[in-house]
FIZAFI-766856 format. One line per 3 residues: their letters; for each residue x, y, z of C-alpha. Coordinates in steps of 0.001 Angstrom, whole numbers, padded with zeros to 6 digits, always signed. Layout:
<pts>
A> X:Y:Z; ...
</pts>
This chain:
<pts>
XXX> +039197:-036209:+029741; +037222:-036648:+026721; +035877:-040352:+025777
XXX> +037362:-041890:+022793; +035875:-040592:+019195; +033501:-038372:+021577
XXX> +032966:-034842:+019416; +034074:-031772:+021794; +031007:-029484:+023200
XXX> +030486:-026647:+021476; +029655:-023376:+023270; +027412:-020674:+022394
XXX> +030091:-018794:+020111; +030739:-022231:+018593; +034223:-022541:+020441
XXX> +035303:-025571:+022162; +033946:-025938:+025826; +035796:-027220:+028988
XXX> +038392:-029269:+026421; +040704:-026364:+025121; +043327:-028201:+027234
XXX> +043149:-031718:+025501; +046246:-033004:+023593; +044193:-033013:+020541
XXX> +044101:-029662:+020086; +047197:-028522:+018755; +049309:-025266:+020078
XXX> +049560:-021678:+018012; +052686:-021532:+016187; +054520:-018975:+018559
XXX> +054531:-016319:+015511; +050783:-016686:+015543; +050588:-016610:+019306
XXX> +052562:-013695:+019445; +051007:-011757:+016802; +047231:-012542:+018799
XXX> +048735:-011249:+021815; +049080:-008264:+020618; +046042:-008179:+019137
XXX> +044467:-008915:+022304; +046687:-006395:+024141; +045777:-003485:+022321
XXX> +041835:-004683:+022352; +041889:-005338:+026271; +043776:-001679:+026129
XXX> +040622:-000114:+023794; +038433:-001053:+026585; +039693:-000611:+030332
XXX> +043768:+000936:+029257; +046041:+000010:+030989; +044061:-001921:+033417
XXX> +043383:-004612:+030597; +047088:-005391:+030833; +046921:-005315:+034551
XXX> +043869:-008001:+034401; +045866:-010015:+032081; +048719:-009896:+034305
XXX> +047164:-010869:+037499; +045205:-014273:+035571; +048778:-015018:+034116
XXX> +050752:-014723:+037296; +048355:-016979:+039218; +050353:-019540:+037365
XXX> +053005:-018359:+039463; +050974:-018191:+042558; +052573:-021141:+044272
XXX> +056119:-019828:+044088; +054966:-015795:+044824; +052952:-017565:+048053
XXX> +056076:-018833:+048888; +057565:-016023:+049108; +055884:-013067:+049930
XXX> +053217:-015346:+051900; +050900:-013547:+050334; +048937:-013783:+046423
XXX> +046943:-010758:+046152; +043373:-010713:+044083; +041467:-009030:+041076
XXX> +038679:-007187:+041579; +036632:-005623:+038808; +033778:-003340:+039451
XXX> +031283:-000629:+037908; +027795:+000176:+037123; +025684:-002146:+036354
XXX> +025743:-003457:+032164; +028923:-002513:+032053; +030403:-005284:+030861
XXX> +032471:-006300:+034203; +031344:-009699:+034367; +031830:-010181:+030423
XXX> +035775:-009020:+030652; +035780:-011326:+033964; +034393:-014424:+031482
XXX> +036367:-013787:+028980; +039948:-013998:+030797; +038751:-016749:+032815
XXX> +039613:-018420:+029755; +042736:-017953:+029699; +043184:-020461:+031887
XXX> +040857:-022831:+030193; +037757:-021865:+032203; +034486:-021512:+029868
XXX> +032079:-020402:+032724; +029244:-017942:+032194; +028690:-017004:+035788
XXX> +030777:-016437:+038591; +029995:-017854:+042395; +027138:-015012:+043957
XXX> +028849:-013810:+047020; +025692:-013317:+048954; +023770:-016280:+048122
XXX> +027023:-018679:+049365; +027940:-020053:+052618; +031186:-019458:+054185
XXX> +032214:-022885:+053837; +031275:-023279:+050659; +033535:-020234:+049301
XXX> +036548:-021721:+051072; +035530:-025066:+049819; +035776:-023494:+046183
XXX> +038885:-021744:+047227; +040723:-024996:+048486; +039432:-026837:+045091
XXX> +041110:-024730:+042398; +044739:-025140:+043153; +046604:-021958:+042147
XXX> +043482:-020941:+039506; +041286:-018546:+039586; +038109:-018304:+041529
XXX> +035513:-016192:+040719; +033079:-014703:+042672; +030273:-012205:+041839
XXX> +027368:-009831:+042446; +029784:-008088:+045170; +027654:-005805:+047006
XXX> +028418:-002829:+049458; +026294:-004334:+051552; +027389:-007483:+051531
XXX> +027938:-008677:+055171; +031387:-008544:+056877; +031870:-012294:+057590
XXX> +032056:-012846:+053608; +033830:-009531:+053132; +036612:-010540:+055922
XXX> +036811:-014409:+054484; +037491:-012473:+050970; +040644:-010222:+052995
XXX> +042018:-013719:+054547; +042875:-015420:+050948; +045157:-013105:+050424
XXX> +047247:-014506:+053087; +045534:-018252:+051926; +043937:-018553:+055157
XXX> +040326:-018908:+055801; +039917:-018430:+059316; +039281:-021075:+062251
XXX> +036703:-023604:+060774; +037508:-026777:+060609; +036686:-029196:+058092
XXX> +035533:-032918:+058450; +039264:-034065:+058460; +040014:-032088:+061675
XXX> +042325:-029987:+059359; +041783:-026252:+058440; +040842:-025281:+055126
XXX> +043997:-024748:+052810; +043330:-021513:+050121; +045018:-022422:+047019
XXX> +042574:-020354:+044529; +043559:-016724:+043261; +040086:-015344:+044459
XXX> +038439:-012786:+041279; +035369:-010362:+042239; +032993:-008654:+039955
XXX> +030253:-006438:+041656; +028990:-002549:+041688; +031187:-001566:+044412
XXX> +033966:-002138:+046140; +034450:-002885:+049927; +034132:-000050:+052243
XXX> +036756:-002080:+054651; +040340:+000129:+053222; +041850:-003236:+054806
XXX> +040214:-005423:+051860; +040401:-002877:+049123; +044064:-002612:+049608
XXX> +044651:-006506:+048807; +042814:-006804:+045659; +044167:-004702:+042592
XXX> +041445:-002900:+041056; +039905:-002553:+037844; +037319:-000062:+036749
XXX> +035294:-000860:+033698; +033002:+002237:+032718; +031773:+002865:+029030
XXX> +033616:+006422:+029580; +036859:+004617:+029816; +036139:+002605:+026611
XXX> +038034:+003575:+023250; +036177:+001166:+021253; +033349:-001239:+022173
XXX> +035076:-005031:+021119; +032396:-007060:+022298; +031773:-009104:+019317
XXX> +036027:-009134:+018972; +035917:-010801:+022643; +033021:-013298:+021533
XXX> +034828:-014528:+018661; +038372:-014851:+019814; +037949:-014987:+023895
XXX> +037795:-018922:+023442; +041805:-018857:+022015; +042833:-017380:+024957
XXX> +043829:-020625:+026716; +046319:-020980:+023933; +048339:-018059:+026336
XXX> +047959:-020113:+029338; +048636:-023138:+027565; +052275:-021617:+026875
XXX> +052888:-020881:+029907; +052467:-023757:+031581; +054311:-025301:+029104
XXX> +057066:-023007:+029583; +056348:-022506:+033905; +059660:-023040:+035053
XXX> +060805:-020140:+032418; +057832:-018144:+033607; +058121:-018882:+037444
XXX> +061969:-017575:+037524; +060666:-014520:+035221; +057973:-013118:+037535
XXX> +060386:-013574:+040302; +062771:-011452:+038989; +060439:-008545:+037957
XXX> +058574:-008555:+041393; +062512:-008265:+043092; +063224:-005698:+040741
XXX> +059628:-003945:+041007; +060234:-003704:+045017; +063089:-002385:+044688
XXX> +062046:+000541:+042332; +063044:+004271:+044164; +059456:+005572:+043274
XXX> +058326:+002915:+045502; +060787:+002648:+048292; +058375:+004461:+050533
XXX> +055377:+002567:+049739; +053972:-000296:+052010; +054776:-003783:+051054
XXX> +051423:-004687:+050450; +050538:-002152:+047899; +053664:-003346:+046197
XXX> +052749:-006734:+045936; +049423:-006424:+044751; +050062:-004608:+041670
XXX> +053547:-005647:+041056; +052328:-009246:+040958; +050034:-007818:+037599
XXX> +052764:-006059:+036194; +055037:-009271:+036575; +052414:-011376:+035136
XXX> +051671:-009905:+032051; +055313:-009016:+031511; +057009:-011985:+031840
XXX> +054518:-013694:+029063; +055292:-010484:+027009; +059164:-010849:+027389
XXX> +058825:-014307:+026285; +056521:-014055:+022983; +058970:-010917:+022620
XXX> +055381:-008885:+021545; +055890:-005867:+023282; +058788:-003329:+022859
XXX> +060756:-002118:+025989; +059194:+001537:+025810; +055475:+000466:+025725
XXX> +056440:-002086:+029195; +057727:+000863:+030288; +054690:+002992:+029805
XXX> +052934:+000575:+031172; +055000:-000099:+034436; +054492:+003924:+035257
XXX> +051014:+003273:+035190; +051061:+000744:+037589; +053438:+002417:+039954
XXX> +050827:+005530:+039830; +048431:+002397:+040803; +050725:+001081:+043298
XXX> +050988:+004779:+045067; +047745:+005841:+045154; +046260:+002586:+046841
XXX> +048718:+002814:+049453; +048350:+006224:+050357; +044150:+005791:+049902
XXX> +044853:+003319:+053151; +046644:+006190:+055139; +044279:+008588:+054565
XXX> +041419:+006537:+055865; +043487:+005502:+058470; +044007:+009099:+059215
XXX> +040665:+010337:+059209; +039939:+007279:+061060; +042411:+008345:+063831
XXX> +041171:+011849:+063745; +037260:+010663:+064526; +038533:+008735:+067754
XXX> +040211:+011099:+069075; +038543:+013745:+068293; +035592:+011508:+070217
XXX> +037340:+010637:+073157; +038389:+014576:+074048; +034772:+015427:+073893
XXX> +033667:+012788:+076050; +036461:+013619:+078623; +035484:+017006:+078523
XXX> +038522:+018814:+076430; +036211:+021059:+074577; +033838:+022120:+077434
XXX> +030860:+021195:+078477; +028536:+023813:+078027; +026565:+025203:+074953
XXX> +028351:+028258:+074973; +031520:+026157:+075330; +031329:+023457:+072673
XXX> +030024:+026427:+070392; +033695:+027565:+069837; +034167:+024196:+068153
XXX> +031353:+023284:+066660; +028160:+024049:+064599; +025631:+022402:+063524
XXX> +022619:+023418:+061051; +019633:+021001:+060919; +017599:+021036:+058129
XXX> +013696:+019071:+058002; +013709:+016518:+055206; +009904:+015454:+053617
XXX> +011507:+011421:+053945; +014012:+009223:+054893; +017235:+009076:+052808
XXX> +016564:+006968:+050516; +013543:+006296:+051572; +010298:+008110:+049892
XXX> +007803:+006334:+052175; +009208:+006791:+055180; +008087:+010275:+056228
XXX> +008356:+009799:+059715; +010212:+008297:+062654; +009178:+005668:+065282
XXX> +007973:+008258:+067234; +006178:+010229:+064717; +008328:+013239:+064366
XXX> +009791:+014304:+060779; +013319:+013852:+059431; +015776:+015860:+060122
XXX> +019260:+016359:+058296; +022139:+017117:+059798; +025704:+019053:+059208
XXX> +028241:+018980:+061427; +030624:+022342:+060726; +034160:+022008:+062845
XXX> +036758:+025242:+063751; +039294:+023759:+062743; +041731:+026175:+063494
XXX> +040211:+025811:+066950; +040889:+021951:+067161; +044132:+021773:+065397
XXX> +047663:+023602:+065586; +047553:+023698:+061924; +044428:+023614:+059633
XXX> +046868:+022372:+056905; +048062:+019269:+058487; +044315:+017758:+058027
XXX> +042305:+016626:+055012; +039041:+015548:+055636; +036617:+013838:+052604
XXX> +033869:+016215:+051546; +031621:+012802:+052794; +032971:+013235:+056386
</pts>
């Protein structure tokens, strides 16, 4: 809380810093607030779609987080990735403000201890938590903490009061890439920001106006009960949707929670009329089925691999060369280096790279060559 008389901090676009919440700054009339949120709808639309609204939605609903917990025991997270200058962690920073957050960097992913991410995620209670600089790479203890907060767990360590860590944050990632684990993927709801996906570039829009944005959460949270019962009723309604009644649960959580979010503010500043929410709830069911059915189809392929392994190794395809050759092919083909790897000419015994391609018969392995797909990268 501010001292007495003390003059706010001013931040580098010359907005107020870490006291947008104080009494003494006085609310948007609601025509005003209305009238900037969709302003900032159709900006956030200019640069990412649709996905702006999702984003939106998922920093709004984590105002709702306690009560969706509750009940689905499970809050899903936000994760925005892209190549590099981009602009992912400047759409991250700027909706961070939303709920009265003016930080310039996120927590580096790599850099931080295990602890100290769940410490940050049992800190914020039902805010956002950002962490950045998300890295294929990046090891699979951090990877699999980041998959446990959507069920607000954080594994077996215990802290100094004998008592496990309790998640309360909404966790948001920025990075190049997303996980390679389908298991984390699928409880995050995605946004890609690309310069090929941009209508408009609204950067200097964002630095100018991104420090009202806590005016939206400010009327929420003035209004939470209202909003609580809202997004509720729209995630009820959104499982219950026929386009989705095949979908897994989880898939319907994640991005129903965004949709719920950013609806149930736009319901209630009445800024948004019923056939754009309706455009933009098709979106999100497209969304909604294709990360579910991304999840069976590496589980399938995933399947097909281990089996596929465990007949050869019990000796189902032969065990000759003349045998295994109705199966399978392969062409080998010398490589000057290493992939990815210009220096490396050679192996640790000397000899030079080789690449190889494995070719299947399919009709050979399976009863029907149409019941598999297999990725081009498999």
């Amino acid at each position: 809380i501010r001292p007495e008389n003390q003059p706010f901090a001013q931040g580098p676009s010359g907005g107020k810093r870490g006291a947008e919440m104080h009494p003494d700054v006085p609310d948007k009339p609601v025509e005003d607030l209305r009238e900037f949120f969709q302003e900032t709808s159709a900006t956030l639309f200019d640069t990412v779609q649709f996905d702006g609204w999702l984003a939106f939605g998922m920093f709004t609903a984590s105002l709702a987080a306690k009560e969706v917990h509750r009940r689905w025991k499970a809050f899903p997270g936000l994760w925005f990735h892209g190549a590099p200058q981009e602009g992912k962690s400047s759409l991250a920073r700027w909706l961070m403000r939303i709920l009265g957050f003016t930080v310039d960097t996120g927590i580096a992913v790599d850099s931080s201890t295990l602890p100290g991410m769940q410490i940050a995620m049992q800190q914020y209670g039902n805010l956002p938590v950002w962490f950045e600089e998300f890295q294929s790479d990046t090891d699979k203890s951090r990877q699999n903490l980041l998959k446990l907060f959507f069920d607000r767990t954080s594994g077996g360590k215990m802290s100094s009061t004998k008592y496990g860590r309790r998640v309360l944050g909404c966790p948001v990632v920025t990075g190049v890439a997303t996980s390679n684990s389908d298991q984390l993927r699928s409880r995050y709801a995605h946004v890609l920001v690309s310069a090929t996906r941009r209508r408009e570039n609204h950067f200097e829009w964002f630095q100018a106006n991104s420090g009202d944005f806590f005016h939206f959460g400010r009327f929420v949270l003035q209004r939470r009960p209202q909003f609580v019962k809202r997004v509720l009723e729209l995630l009820d309604e959104w499982s219950g949707l026929e386009e989705l009644r095949a979908t897994e649960p989880r898939a319907k959580l994640v991005y129903g929670t965004a949709y719920a979010g950013f609806t149930a503010l736009a319901e209630m500043l009445e800024a948004h009329a019923p056939s754009r929410i309706a455009e933009f709830r098709r979106h999100l069911i497209s969304r909604t089925i294709e990360s579910a059915r991304k999840v069976i189809d590496q589980g399938d392929v995933n399947v097909f691999w281990t089996d596929l392994l465990a007949s050869w190794r019990a000796g189902a395809f032969g065990f000759t060369a003349p045998e295994l050759s109705r199966y399978f092919k392969v062409k080998s083909v010398a490589c000057k280096h290493a992939p990815g790897a210009p220096h490396q000419t050679t192996d640790a015994r000397g000899q030079k790279w080789q690449s190889h391609t494995l070719y299947l018969a399919m009709g050979g392995l399976l009863p029907d060559r149409k019941s598999t797909r297999l990725n081009s990268s498999h």
